[in-house]
C-alpha positions as CSV (number, residue, x, y, z in Angstrom):
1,X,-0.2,-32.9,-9.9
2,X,1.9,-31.8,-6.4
3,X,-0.9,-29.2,-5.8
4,X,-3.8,-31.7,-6.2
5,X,-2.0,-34.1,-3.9
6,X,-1.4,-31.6,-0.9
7,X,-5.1,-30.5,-1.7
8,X,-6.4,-33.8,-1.0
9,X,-4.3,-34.6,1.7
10,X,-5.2,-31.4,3.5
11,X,-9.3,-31.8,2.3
12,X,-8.3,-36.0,4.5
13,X,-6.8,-34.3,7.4
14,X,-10.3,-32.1,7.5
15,X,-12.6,-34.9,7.1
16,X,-10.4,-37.0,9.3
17,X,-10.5,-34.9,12.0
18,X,-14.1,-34.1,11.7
19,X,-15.2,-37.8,11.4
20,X,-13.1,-38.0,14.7
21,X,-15.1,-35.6,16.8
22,X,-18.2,-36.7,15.8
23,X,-17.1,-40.3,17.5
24,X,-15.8,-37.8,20.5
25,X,-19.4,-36.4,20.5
26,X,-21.0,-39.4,21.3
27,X,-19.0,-39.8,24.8
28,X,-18.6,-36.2,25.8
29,X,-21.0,-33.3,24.9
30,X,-19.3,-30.7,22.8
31,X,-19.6,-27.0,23.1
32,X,-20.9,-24.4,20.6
33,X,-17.8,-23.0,20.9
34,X,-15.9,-26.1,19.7
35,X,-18.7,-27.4,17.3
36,X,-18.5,-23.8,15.3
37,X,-14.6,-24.2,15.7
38,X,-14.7,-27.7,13.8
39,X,-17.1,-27.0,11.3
40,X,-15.6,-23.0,10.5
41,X,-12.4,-22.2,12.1
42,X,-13.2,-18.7,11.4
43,X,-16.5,-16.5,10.2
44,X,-15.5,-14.4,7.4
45,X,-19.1,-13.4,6.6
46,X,-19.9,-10.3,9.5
47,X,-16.6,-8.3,7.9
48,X,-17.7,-8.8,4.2
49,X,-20.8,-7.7,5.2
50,X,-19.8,-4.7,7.3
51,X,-17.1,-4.0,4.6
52,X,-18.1,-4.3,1.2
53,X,-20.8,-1.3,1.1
54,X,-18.0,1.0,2.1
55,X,-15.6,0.2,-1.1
56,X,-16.5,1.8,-4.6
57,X,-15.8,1.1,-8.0
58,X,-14.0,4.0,-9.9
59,X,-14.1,4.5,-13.7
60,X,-11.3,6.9,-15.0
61,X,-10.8,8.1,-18.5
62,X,-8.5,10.6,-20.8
63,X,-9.6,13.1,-22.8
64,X,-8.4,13.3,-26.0
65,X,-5.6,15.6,-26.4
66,X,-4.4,17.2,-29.4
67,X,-0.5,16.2,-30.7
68,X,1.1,17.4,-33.6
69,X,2.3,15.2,-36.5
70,X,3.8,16.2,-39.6
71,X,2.4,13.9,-42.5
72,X,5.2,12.9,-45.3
73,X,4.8,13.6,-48.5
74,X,7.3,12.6,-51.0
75,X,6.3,15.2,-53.5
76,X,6.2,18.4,-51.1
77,X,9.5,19.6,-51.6
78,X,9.5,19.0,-55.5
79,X,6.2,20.3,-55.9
80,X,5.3,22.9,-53.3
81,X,6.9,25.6,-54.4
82,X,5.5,25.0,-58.1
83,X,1.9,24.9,-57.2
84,X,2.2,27.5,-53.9
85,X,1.7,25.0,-51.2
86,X,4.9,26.6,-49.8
87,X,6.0,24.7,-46.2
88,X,4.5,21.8,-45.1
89,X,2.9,22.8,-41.3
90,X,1.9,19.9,-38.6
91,X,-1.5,18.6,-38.5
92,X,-3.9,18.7,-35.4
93,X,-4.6,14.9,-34.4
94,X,-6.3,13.6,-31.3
95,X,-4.9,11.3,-29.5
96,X,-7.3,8.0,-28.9
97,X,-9.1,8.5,-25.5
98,X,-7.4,6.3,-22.7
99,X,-9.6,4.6,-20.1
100,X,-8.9,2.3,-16.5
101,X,-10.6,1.3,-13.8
102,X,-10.1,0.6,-10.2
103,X,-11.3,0.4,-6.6
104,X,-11.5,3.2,-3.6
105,X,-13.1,3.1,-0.1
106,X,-15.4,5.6,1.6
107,X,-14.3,7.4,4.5
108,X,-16.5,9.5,5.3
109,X,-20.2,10.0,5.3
110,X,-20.3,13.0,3.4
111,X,-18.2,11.6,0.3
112,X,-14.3,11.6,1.2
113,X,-12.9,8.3,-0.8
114,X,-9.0,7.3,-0.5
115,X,-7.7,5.0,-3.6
116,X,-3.7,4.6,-4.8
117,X,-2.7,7.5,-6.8
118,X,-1.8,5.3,-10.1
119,X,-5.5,4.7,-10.6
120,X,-6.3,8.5,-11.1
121,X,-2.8,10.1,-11.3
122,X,-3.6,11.5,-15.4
123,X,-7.4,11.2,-15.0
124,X,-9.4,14.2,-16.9
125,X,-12.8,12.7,-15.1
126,X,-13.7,10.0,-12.4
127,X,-16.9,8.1,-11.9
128,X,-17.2,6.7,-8.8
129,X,-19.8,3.7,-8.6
130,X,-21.3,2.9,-5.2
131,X,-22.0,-0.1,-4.1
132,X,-25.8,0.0,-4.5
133,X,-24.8,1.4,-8.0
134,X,-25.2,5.0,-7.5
135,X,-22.9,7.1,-9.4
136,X,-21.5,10.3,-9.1
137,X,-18.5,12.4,-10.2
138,X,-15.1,12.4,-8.4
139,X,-13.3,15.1,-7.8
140,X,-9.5,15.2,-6.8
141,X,-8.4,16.8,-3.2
142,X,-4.4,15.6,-3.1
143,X,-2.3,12.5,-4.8
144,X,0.9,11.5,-3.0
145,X,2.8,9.6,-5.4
146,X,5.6,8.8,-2.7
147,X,3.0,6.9,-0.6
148,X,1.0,5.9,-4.1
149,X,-1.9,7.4,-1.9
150,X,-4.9,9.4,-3.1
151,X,-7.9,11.5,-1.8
152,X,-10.8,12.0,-3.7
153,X,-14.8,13.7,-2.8
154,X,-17.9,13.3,-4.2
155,X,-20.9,15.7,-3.6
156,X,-22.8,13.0,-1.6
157,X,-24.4,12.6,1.9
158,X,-25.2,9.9,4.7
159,X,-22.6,7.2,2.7
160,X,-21.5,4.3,4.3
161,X,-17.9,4.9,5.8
162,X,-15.7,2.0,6.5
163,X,-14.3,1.7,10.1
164,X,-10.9,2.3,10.2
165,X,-8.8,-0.2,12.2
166,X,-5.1,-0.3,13.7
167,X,-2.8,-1.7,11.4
168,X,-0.1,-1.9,13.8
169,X,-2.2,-4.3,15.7
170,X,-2.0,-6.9,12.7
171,X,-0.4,-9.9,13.2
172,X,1.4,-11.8,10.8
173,X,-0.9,-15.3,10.1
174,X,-3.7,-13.2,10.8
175,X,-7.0,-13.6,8.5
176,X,-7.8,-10.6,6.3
177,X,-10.1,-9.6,3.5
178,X,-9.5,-7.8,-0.1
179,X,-12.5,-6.3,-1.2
180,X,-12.3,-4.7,-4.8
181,X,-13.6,-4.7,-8.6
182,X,-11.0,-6.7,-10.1
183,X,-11.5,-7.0,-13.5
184,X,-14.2,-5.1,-13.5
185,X,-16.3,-7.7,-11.0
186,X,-17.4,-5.3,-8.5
187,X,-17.9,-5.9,-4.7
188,X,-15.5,-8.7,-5.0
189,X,-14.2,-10.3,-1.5
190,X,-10.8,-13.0,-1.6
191,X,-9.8,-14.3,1.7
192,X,-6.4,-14.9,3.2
193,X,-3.6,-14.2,6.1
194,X,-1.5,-11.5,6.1
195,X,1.7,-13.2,5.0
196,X,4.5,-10.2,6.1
197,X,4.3,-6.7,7.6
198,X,6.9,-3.6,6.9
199,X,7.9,-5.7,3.4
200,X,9.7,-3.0,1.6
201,X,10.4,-3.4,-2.1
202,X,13.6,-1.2,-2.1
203,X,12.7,1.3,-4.0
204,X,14.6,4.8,-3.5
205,X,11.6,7.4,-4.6
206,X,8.7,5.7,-2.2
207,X,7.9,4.8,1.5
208,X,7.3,1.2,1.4
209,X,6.1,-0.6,4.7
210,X,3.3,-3.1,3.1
211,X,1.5,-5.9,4.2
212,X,2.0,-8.8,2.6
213,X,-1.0,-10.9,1.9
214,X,-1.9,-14.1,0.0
215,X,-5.5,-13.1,-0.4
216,X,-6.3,-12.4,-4.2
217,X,-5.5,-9.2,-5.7
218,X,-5.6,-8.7,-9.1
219,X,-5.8,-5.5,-11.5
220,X,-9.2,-3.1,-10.5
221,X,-8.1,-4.5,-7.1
222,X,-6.3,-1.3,-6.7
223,X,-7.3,1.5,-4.0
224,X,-9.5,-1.0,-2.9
225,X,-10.0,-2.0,0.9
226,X,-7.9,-5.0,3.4
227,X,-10.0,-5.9,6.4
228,X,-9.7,-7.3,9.2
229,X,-11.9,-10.1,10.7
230,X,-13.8,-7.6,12.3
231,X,-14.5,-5.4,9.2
232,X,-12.3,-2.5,9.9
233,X,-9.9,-1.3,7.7
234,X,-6.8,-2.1,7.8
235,X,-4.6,-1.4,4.5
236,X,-5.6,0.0,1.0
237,X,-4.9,-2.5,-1.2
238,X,-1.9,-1.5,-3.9
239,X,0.2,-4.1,-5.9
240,X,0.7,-7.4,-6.7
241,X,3.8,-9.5,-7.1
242,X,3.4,-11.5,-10.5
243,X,5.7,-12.6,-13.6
244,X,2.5,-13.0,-15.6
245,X,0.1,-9.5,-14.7
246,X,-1.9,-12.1,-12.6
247,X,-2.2,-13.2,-9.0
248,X,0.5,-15.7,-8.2
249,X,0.1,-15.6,-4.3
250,X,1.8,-12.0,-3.5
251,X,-0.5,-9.1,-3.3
252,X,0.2,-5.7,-1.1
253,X,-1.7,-3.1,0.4
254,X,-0.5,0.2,2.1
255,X,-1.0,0.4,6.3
256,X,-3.6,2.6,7.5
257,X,-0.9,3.8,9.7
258,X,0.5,5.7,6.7
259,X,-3.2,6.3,5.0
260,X,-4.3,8.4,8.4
261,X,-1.4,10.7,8.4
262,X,-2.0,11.4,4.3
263,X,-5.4,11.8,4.6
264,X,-4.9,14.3,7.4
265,X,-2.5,16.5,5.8
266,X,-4.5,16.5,2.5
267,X,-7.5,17.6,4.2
268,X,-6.1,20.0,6.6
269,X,-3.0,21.4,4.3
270,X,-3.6,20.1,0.8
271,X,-0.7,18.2,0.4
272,X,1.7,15.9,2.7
273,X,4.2,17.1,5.0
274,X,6.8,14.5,5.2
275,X,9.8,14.8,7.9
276,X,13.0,13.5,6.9
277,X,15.7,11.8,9.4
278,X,18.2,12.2,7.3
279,X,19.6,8.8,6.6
280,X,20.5,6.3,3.8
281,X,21.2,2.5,4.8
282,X,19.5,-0.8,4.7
283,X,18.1,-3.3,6.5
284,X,21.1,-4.7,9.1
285,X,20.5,-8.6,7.6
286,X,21.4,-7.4,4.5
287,X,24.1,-5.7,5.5
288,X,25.7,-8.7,7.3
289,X,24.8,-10.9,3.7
290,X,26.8,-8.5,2.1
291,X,30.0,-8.3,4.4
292,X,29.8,-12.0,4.3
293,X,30.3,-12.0,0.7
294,X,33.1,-10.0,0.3
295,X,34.9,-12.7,3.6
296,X,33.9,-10.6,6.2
297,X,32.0,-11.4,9.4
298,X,30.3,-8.2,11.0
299,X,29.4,-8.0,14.7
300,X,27.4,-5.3,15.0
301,X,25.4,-6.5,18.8
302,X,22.0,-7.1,17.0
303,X,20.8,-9.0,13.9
304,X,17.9,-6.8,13.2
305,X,17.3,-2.9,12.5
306,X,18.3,-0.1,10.0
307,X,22.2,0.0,9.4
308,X,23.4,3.7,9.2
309,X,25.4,3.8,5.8
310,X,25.4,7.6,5.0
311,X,23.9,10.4,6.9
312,X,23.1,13.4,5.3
313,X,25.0,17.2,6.2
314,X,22.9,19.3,8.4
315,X,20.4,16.8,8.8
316,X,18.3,16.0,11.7
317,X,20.5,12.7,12.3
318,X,23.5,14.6,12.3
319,X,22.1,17.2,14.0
320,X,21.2,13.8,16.8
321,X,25.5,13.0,16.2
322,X,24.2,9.9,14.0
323,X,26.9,8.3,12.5
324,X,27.6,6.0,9.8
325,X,27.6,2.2,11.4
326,X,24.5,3.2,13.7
327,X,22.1,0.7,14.0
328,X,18.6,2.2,14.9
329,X,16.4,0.0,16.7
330,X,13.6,2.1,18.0
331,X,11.7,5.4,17.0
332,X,9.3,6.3,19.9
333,X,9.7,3.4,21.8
334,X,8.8,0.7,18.4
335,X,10.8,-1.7,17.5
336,X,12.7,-0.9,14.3
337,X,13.7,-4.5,12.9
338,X,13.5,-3.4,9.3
339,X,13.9,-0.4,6.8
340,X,9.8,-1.0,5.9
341,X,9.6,-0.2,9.9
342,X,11.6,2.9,9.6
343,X,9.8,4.2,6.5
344,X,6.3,3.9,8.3
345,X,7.2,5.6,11.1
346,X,8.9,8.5,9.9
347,X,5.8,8.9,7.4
348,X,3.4,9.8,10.5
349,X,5.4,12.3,11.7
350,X,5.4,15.7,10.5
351,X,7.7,18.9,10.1
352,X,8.8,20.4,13.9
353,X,8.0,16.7,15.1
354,X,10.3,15.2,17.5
355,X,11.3,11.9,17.9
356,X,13.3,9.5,20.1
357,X,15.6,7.6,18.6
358,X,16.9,4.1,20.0
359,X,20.1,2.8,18.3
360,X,23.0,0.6,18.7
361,X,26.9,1.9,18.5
362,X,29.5,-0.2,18.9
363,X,27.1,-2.8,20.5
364,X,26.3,-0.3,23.1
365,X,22.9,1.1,23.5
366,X,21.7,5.0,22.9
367,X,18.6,7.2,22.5
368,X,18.4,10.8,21.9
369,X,15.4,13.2,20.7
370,X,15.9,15.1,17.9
371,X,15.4,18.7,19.2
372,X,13.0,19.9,16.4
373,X,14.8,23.4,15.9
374,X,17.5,21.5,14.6
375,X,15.9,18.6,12.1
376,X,15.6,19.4,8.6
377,X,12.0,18.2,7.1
378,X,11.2,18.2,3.6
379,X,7.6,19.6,2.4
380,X,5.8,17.7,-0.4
381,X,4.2,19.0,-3.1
């Protein structure tokens, strides 16, 4: 009943407001620009239409695989000797053939399709449906489950690519598109703003810098495409926050910051050179909540960045003379208010890379490169 309410208050202000131009109309001339503003703040239909074309619909399955299982029978061991069945030996059964479905987006003309590596991880074959239903067989070129990112090429030619924007430009509040087969709907588009950037789940074994967006994404919405007004692509769309396995108003999608430097390496290596700094901490606002708790009141000259807790021997931070109680602020001259921040800039660099690295000691300010001969780098499989 709250929801309806605000609903119909909000669908009032509308009406309110546009009953109240229309009387403004008839004493000063409006612009185009104004009358499109009242009656569509903003025209959603140019980036579904430049978009959806480019994002696929990919069927996986499983095939079966043989297990062994030993059947019980009570009478064996009385009777097997007796009759010269001698030892019981495990039977051959298949396994029931597992299926799934999700979303990818095309990145090239000649067939090169990204998706999250959880939708094809333990797939025996793809089929990748196109939007004008054309189908063809996938292939895998490299899965990344740190970055739950995946690169996959089907023998096709003159595709539809999608453009590929800047997600660093993104603004929070922004308007942005999910376009995916949820469900199994194909070429489905759900509208909304992008709610967060850098949100980091916390999870130790990934690099986590999503946008957070309120646009719907629901399972078969996976590896599908986030747009920007313009159409370009901005995030590939990956999880959703929900107690129930629906949409509940949280959805995320990986940066194309991220999905570039993947992409890159899978192509041009075959897997994903990551560089390690060499540094375990967390976000300095939850460091503070923390020292509250336990009576405490840290001042540590900022309120936002990555607090140093533990930096690793013969690392590339120690290597730097990073020490524990650090707070880094920048790498390469961006702003470093959160550990999703760190994470997403470390994953675009590479082995031998150097970077600069702003941080805060004692509440006074330093920056030193990381000399690259030094810095240890970690190659993933």
């Amino acid at each position: 009943m709250e929801k309806k309410t605000v609903l119909v208050l909000l669908l009032s202000a509308f009406f309110a407001q546009s009953k109240a131009s229309n009387f403004a109309a008839t004493t000063q001339p409006m612009t185009a620009a104004q009358t499109s503003t009242a009656a569509q703040p903003v025209d959603l239909t140019t980036a579904a239409e430049a978009a959806t074309p480019s994002v696929v619909y990919i069927k996986v399955s499983s095939t079966s695989r043989q297990t062994q299982e030993q059947d019980f029978d009570p009478f064996s061991d009385f009777f097997g000797d007796f009759f010269g069945r001698g030892q019981r030996s495990p039977q051959q059964r298949q396994a029931p053939k597992r299926s799934g479905a999700g979303s990818g987006v095309i990145l090239t003309a000649d067939g090169y399709i990204i998706t999250n590596n959880h939708v094809v991880e333990d797939a025996d074959e793809i089929l990748v449906k196109l939007n004008d239903n054309r189908e063809y067989k996938g292939r895998i070129i490299g899965l990344d489950k740190t970055t739950d990112l995946a690169l996959l090429k089907i023998e096709a030619k003159d595709l539809k690519p999608i453009t590929v924007g800047s997600s660093e430009n993104l603004k929070v509040g922004e308007w942005v598109l999910a376009i995916g087969n949820p469900y199994g709907f194909t070429s489905t588009v759900t509208a909304g703003i992008v709610s967060a950037k850098a949100r980091s789940l916390q999870s130790s074994t990934t690099i986590e810098s999503f946008i957070q967006t309120d646009a719907a994404i629901n399972p078969g919405n996976s590896g599908g495409a986030l747009v920007n007004v313009k159409g370009e692509l901005v995030g590939i769309n990956a999880m959703l926050y929900s107690q129930t396995g629906a949409y509940s108003g949280y959805g995320f999608a990986i940066p194309t910051t991220i999905m570039n430097k993947v992409v890159k390496d899978f192509r041009e290596f075959g897997a994903v050179q990551r560089a390690l700094l060499g540094v375990v901490g967390r976000d300095v606002s939850s460091y503070i909540d923390a020292q509250k708790e336990k009576g405490q009141d840290p001042d540590l000259g900022v309120l936002s960045g990555f607090y140093i807790e533990e930096v690793s021997a013969d690392g590339a931070a120690e290597e730097g003379e990073l020490k524990r109680g650090d707070v880094i602020i920048a790498i390469d001259g961006v702003k470093i208010e959160k550990y999703g921040n760190l994470q997403e800039q470390m994953a675009s660099h590479r082995p031998g890379d150097k970077v600069k690295v702003t941080y805060v000691r004692k509440k006074d300010l330093h920056s030193h490169t990381d000399p690259s001969q030094c810095a240890r780098y970690h190659l993933q499989n």
